[in-house]
MARBA-3410 file (N, C-alpha, C, O; in Angstrom, 1 decimal):
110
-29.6,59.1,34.4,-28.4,58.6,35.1,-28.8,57.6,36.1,-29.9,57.6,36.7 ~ -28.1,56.8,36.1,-28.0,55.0,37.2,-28.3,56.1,38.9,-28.3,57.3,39.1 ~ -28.5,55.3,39.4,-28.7,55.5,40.9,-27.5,54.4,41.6,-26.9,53.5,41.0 ~ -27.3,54.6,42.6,-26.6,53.2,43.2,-27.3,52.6,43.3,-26.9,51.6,42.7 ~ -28.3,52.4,43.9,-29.8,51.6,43.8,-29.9,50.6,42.4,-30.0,49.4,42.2
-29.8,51.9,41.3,-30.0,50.8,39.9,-29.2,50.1,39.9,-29.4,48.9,39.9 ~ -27.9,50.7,39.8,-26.3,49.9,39.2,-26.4,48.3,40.4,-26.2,47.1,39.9 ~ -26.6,48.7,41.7,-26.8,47.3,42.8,-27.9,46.2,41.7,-27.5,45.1,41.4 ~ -28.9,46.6,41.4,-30.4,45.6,41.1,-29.3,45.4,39.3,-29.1,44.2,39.4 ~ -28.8,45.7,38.5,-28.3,45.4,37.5,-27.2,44.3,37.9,-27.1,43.3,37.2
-26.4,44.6,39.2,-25.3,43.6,38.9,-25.7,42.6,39.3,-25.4,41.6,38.7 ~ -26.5,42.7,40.6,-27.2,41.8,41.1,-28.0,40.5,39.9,-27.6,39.3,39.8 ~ -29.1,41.2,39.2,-29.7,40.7,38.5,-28.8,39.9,37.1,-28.9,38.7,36.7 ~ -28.2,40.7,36.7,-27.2,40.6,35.4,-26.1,40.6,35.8,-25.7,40.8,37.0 ~ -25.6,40.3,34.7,-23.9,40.4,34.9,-23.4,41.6,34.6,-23.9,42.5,33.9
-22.0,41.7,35.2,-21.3,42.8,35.0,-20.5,42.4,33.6,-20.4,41.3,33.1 ~ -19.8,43.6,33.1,-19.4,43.2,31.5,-18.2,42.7,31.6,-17.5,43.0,30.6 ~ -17.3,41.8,32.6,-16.5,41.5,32.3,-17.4,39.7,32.8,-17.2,38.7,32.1 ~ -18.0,39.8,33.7,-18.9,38.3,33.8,-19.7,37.8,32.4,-19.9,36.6,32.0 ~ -20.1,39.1,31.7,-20.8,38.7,30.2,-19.4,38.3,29.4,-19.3,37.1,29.0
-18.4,39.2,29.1,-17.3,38.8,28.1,-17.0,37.5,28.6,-16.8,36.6,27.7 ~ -16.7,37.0,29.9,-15.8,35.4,29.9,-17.0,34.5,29.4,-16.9,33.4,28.8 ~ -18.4,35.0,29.7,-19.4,34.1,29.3,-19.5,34.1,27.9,-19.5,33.0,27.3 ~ -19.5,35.1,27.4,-19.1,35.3,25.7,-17.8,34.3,25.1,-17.9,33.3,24.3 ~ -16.7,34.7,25.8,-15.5,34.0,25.5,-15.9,32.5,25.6,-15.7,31.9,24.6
-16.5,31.8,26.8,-16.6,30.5,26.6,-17.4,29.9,25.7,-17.4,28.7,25.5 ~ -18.3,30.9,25.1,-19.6,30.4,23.8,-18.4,30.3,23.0,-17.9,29.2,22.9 ~ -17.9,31.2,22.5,-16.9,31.2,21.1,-16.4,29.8,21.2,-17.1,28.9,20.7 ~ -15.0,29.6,22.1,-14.8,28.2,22.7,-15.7,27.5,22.1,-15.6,27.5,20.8 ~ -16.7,26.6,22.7,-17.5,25.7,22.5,-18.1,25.9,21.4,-18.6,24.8,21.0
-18.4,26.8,20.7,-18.8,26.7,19.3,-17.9,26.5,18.2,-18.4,26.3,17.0 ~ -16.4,26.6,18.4,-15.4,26.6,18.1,-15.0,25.0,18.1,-14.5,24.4,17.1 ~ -15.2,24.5,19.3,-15.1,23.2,19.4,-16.2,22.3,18.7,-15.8,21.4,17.9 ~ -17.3,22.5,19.0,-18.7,22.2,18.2,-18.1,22.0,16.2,-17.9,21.0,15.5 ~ -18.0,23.3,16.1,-17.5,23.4,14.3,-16.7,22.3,14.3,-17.1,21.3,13.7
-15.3,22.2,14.9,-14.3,21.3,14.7,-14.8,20.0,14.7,-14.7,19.4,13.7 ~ -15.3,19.6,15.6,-15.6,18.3,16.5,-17.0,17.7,15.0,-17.0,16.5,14.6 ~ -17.8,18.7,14.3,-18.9,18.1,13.4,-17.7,18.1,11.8,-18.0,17.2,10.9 ~ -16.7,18.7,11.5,-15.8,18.5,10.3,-15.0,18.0,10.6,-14.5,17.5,9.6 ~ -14.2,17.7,11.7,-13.6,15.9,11.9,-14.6,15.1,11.7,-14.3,14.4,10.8
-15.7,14.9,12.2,-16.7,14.0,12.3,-17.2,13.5,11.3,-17.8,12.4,11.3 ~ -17.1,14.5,9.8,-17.3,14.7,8.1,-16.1,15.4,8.1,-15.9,16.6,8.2 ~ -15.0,14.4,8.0,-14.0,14.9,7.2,-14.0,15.1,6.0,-12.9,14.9,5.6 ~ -14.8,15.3,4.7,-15.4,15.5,3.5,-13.9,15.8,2.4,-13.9,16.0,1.2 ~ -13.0,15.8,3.1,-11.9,15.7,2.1,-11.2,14.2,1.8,-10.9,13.6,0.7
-11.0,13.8,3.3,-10.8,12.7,3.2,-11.6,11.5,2.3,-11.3,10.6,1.6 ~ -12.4,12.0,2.7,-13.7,11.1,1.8,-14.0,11.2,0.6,-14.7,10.5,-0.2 ~ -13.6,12.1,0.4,-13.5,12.9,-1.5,-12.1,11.8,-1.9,-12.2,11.2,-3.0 ~ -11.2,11.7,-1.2,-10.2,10.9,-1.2,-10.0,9.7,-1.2,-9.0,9.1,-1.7 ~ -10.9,9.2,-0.7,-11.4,7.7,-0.7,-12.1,7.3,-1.7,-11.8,6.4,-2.5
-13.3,8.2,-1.8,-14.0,7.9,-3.3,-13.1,7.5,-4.6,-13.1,6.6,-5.3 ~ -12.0,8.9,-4.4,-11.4,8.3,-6.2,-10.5,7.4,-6.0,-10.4,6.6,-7.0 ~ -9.6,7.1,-4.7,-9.0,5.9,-4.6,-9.8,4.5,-4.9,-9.4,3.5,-5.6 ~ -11.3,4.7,-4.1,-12.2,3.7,-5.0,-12.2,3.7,-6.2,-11.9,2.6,-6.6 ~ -12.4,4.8,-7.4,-12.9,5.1,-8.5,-11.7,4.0,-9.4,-11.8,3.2,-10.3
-10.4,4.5,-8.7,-9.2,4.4,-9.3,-8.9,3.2,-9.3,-8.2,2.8,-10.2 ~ -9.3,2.4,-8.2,-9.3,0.5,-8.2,-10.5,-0.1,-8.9,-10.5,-1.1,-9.5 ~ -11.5,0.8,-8.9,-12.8,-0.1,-9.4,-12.7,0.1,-10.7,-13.3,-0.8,-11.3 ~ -11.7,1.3,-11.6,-11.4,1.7,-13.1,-10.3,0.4,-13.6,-10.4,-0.2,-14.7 ~ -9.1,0.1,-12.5,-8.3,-1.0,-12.7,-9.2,-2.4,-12.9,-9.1,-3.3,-13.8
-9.8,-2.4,-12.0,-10.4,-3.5,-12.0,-11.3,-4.3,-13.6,-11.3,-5.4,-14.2 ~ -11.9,-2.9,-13.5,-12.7,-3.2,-15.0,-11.8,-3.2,-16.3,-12.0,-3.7,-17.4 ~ -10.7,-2.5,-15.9,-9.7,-2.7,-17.2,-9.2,-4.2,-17.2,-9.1,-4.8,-18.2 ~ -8.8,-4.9,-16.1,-8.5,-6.0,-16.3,-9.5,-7.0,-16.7,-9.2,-8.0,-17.4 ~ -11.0,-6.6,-16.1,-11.8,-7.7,-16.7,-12.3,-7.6,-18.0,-13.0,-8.4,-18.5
-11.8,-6.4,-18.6,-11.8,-6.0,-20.2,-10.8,-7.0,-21.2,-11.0,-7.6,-22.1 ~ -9.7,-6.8,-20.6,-8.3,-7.3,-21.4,-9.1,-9.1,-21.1,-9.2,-9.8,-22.1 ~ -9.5,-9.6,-19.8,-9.5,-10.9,-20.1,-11.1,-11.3,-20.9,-11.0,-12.2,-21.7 ~ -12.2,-10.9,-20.8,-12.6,-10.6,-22.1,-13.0,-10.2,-23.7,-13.9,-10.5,-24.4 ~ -11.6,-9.4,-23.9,-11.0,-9.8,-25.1,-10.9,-11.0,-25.4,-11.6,-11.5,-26.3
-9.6,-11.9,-24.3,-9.0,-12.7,-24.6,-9.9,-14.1,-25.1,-9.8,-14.8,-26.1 ~ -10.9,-14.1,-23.9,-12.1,-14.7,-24.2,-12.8,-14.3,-26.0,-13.1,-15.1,-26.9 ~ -12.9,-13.1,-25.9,-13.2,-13.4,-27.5,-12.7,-13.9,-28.5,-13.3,-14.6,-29.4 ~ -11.3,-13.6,-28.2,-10.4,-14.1,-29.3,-10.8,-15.7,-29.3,-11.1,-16.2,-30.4 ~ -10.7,-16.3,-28.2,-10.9,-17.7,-28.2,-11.6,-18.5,-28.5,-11.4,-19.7,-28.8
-12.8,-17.4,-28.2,-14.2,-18.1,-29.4,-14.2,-17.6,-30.6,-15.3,-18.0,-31.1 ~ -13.7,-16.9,-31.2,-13.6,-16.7,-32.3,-12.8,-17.9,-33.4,-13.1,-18.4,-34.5 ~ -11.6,-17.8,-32.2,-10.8,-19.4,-33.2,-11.6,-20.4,-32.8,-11.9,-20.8,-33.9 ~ -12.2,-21.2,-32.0,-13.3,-22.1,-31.6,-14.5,-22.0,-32.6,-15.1,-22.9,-33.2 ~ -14.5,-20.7,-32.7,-15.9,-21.0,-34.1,-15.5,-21.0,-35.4,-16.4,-20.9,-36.2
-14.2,-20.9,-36.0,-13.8,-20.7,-37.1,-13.4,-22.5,-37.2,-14.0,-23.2,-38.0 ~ -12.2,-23.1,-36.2,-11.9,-24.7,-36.0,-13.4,-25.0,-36.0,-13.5,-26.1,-36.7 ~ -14.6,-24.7,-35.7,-16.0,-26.0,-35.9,-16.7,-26.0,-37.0,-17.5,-26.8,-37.5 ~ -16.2,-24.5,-37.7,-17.2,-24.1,-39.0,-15.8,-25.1,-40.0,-16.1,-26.1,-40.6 ~ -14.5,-24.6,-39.9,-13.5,-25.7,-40.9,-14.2,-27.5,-40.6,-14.3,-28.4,-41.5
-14.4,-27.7,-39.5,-14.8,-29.0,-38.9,-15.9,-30.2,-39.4,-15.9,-31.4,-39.6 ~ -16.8,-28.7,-39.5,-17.8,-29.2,-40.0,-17.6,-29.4,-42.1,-18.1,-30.2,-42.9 ~ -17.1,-28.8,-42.1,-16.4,-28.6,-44.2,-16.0,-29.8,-44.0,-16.7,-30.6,-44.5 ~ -15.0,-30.3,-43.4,-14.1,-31.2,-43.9,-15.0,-32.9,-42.9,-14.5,-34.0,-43.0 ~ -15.9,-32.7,-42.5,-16.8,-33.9,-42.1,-18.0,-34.0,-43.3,-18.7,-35.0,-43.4
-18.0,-33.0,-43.9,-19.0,-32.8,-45.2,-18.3,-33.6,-46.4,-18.8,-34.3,-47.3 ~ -16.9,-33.1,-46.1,-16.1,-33.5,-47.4,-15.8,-34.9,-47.9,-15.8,-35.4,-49.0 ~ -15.4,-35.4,-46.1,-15.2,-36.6,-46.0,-16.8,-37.7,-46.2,-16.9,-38.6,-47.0 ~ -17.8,-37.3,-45.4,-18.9,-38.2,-46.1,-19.0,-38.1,-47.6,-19.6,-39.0,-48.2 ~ -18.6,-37.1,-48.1,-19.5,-36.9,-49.7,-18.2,-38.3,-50.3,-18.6,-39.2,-51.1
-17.0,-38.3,-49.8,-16.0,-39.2,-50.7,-16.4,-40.5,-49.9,-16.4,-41.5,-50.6 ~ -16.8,-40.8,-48.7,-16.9,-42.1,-48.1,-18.2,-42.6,-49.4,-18.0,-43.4,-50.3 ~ -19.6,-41.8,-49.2,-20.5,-42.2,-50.6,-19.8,-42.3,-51.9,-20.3,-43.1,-52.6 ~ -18.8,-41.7,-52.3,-19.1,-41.7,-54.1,-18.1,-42.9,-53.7,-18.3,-43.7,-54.6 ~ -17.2,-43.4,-52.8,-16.2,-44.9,-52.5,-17.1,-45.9,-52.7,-16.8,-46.8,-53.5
-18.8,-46.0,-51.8,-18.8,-46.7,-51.3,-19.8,-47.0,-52.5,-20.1,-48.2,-52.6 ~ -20.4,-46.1,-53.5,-20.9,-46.1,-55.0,-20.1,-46.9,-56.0,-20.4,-47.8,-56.8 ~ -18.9,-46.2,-55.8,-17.9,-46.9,-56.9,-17.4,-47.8,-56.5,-16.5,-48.1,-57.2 ~ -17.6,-48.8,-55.4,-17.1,-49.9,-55.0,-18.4,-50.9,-54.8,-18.2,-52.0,-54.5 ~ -19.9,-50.4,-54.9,-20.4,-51.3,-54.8,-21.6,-51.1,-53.6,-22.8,-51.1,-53.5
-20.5,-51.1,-52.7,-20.6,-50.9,-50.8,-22.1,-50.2,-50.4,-22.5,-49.1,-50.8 ~ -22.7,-51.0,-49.6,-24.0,-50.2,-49.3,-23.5,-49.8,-48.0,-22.4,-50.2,-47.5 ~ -24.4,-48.9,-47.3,-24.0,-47.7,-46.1,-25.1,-47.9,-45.4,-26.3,-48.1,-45.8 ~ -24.7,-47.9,-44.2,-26.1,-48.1,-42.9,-26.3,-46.7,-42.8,-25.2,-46.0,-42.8 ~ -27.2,-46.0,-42.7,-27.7,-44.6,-42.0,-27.9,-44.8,-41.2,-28.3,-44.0,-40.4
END
């Protein structure tokens, strides 16, 4: 059993248990604030939110530089079909400029 002697050197020394509980109570508090204060600070949802808003512009994005790379293909495609016809019909025309210029006589500068 306490003496008055002990219970004096305890309160003295230490706290009494309602001096420990508000000291308790103000840890909670500040650790409370602490937690909050570091998950505002990484709002990690937000930013999960941001990412696919990125994902979702940078996915538009590439879709449109797809469609106008198509378009680009298509365009060389008829570009190399008009040079490959181009070239036939510059083949065609020298072979008749020679058998003209045979059958008329006509000599040709190279």
């Amino acid at each position: 059993m306490l003496t008055k002697d002990d219970k004096k050197f305890l309160t003295e020394n230490f706290g009494t248990k309602k001096e420990v509980g508000a000291i308790r109570d103000g840890l909670d508090i500040l650790r409370n604030k602490l937690t909050m204060s570091s998950l505002e600070k990484f709002d990690f949802k937000s930013e999960v939110e941001a990412m696919r808003a990125s994902d979702i512009r940078t996915e538009e994005k590439i879709d449109k530089l797809i469609t106008i790379m198509d378009g680009y293909a298509g365009k060389i495609a008829e570009l190399d079909q008009e040079n490959k016809m181009g070239a036939r019909t510059l083949h065609r025309h020298g072979v008749q400029i020679q058998e003209l210029a045979k059958a008329t006589g006509t000599a040709l500068s190279e």
